[in-house]
C-alpha positions as CSV (number, residue, x, y, z in Angstrom):
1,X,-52.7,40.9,65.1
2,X,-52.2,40.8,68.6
3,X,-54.7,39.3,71.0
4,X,-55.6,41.8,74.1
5,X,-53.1,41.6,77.1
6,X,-50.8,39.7,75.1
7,X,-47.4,41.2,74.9
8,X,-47.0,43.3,71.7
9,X,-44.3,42.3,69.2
10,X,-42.5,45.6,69.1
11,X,-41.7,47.9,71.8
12,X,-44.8,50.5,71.2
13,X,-42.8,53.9,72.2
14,X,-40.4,52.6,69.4
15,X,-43.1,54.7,67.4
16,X,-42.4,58.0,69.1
17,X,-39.8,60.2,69.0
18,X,-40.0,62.0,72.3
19,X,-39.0,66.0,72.9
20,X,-39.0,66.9,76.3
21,X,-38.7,70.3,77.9
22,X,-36.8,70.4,81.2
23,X,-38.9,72.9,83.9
24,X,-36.8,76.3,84.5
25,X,-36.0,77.1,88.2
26,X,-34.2,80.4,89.4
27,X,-31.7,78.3,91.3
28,X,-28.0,78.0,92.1
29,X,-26.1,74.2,92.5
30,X,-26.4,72.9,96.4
31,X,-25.4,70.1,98.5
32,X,-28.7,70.1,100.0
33,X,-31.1,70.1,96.8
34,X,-34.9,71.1,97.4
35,X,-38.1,69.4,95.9
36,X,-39.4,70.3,92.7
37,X,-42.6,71.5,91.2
38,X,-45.3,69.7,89.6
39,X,-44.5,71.5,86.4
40,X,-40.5,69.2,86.3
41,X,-42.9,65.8,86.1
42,X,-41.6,64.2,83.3
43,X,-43.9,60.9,81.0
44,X,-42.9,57.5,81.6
45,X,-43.7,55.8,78.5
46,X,-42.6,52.4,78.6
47,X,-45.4,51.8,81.3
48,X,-47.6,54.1,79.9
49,X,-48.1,52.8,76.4
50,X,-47.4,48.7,77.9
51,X,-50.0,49.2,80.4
52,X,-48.1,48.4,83.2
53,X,-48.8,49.9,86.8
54,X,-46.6,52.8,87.6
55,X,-44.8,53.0,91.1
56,X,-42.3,56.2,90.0
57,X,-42.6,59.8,89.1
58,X,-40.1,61.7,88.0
59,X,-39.3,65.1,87.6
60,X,-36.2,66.8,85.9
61,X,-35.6,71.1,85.8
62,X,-32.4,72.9,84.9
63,X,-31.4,75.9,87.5
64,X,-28.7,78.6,86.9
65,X,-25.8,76.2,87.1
66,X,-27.4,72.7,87.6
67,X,-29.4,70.1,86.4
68,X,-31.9,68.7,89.3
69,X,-33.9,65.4,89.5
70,X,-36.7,63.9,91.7
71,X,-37.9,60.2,92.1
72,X,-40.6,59.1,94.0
73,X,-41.1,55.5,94.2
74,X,-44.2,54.2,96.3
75,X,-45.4,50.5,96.9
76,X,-42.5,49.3,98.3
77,X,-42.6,46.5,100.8
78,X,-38.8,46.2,101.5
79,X,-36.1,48.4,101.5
80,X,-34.0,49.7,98.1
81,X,-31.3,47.6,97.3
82,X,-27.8,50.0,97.1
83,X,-24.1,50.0,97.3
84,X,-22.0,52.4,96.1
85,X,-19.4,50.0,95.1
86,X,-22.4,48.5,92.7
87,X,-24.1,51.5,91.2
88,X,-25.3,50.0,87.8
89,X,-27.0,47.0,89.7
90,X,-28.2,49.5,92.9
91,X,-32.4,50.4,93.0
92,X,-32.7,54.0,92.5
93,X,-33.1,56.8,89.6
94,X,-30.4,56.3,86.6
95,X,-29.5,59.2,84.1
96,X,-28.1,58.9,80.4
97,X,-27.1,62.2,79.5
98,X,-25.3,63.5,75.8
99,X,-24.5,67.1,75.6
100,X,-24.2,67.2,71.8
101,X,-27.0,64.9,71.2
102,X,-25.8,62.6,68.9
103,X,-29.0,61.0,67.2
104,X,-26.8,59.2,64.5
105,X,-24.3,57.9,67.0
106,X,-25.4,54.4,68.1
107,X,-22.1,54.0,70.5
108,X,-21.4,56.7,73.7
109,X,-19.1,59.3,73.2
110,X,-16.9,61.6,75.7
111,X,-20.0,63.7,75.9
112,X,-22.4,60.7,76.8
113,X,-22.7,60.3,80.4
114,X,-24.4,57.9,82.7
115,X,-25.5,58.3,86.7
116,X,-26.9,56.7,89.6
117,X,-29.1,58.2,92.0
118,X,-29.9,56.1,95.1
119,X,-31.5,56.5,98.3
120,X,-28.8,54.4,100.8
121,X,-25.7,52.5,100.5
122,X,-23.1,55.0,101.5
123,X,-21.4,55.2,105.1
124,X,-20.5,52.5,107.7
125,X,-24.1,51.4,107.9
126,X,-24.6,51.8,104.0
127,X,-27.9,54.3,105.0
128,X,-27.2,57.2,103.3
129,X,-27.9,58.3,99.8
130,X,-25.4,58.7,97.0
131,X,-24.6,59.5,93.5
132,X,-22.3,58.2,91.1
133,X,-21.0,58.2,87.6
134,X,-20.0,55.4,85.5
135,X,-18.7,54.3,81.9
136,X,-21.1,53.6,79.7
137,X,-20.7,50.2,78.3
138,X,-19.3,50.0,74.6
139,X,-18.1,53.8,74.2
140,X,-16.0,54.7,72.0
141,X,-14.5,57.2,74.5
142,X,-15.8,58.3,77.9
143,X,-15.7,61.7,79.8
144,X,-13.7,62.3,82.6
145,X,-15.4,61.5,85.8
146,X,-16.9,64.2,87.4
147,X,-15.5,65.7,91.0
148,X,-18.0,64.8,93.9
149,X,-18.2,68.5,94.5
150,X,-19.9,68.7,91.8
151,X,-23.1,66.3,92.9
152,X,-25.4,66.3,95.4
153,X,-28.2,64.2,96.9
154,X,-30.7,63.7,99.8
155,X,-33.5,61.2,100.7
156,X,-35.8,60.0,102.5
157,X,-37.3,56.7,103.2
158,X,-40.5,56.0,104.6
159,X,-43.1,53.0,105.3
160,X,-43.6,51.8,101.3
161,X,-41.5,54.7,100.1
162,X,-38.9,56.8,98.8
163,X,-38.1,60.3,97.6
164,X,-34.6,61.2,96.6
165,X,-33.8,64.8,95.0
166,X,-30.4,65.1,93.6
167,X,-28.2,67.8,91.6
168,X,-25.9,67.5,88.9
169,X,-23.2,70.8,88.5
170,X,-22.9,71.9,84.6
171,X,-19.3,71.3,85.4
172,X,-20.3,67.6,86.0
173,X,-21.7,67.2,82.2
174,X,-18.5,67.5,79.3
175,X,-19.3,69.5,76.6
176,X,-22.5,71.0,77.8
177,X,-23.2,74.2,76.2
178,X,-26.8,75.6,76.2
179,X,-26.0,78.6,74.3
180,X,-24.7,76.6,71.0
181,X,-26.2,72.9,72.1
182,X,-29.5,73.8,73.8
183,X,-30.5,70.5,73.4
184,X,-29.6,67.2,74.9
185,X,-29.6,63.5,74.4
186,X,-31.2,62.2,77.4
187,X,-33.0,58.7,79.3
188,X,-33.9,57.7,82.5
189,X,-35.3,54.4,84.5
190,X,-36.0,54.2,88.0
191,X,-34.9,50.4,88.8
192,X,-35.9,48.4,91.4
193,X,-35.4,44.7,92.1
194,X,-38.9,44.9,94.0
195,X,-41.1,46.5,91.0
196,X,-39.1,46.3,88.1
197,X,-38.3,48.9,85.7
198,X,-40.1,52.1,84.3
199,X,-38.7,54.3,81.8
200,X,-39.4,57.8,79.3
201,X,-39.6,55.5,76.8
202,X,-38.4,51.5,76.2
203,X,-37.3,48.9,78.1
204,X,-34.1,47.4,78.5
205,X,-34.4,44.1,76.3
206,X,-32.8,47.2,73.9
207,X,-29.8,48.3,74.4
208,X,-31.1,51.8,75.5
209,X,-28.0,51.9,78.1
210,X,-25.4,51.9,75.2
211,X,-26.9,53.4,72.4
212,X,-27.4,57.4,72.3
213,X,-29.7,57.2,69.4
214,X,-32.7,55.2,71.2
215,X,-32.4,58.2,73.9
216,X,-35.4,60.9,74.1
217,X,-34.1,64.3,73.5
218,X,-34.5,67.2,76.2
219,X,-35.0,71.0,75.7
220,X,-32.5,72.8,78.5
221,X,-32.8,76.4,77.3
């Protein structure tokens, strides 16, 4: 039996099965995404059931013809660390996303998707915020990637803090269908090499980045 404070054998949200329900907005895609609700907060397990501190919240909804996402992250005493050219090891929001939610499939498929979400490392002066795709690692096949048209972000940074609010176009996500395939594979973490790493659910001594069946599933329609 474990002792109190001392780190628990197994990772405890390895015990739930999480269903999630995205927040519905009567919105259209836009380069120049708004804030959302307090209804789109979404759990963060892996520091809630650990115990940890929290420094994120993040909120997810699905619009007309887009996916939207929010990260607040507070507590900071330096600025994020981004670059576009480096958006797996970049601070910021990431997104694991499978249209046909494939909870037998423990290797990504065309329809498995992964983004970055970050608050700087664009431009000359590597200030402004971004978003990215990029392969998942071990896939057995990987979608195409999607046009930038079809993504959009803002930010802003602040004394100990960062929001960023980005979009993702239904034509960014292969295979998504919310008639037939309502729900969705899905898991984020906000990373960051100041505070660490908070998740829905698990950390990432699993492989949670390359395996669709450890992901929570979220209700689009």
């Amino acid at each position: 039996m474990n002792e109190p404070n001392e780190t628990p054998l197994i990772d405890p949200s390895l015990l739930v099965r999480l269903r999630l329900k995205a927040h519905q907005l009567d919105r259209s895609f836009s380069d120049r995404p708004e804030a959302l609700p307090d209804e789109a907060i979404l759990p963060c397990l892996s520091s809630e059931l650990a115990g940890d501190s929290k420094f994120a919240q993040v909120r997810v909804a699905v619009g007309q013809d887009a996916l939207y996402f929010q990260a607040d992250v507070q507590g900071k005493k330096q600025l994020p660390w981004c670059r576009e050219s480096r958006l797996e090891d970049s601070d910021g929001l990431h997104v694991w996303i499978d249209t046909r939610n494939s909870r037998e499939v423990h290797r990504a498929t065309k329809f498995c998707h992964r983004f970055g979400f970050s608050p700087m490392g664009r431009g000359p002066k590597a200030d402004l915020p971004f978003v990215g795709w990029a392969p998942i690692n071990r896939a057995r096949e990987s979608p195409p990637p999607p046009p930038d048209d079809r993504l959009s972000i803002r930010a802003r940074i602040s004394e100990g803090r960062y929001r960023l609010v980005a979009a993702l176009h239904f034509d960014a996500l292969t295979g998504l269908d919310l008639q037939d395939f309502p729900v969705v594979g899905f898991y984020f973490a906000v990373a960051d090499r100041e505070l660490g790493w908070q998740s829905v659910a698990l950390q990432p001594d699993l492989p949670v980045m390359d395996n669709p069946s450890l992901w929570a599933q979220l209700t689009l329609a």
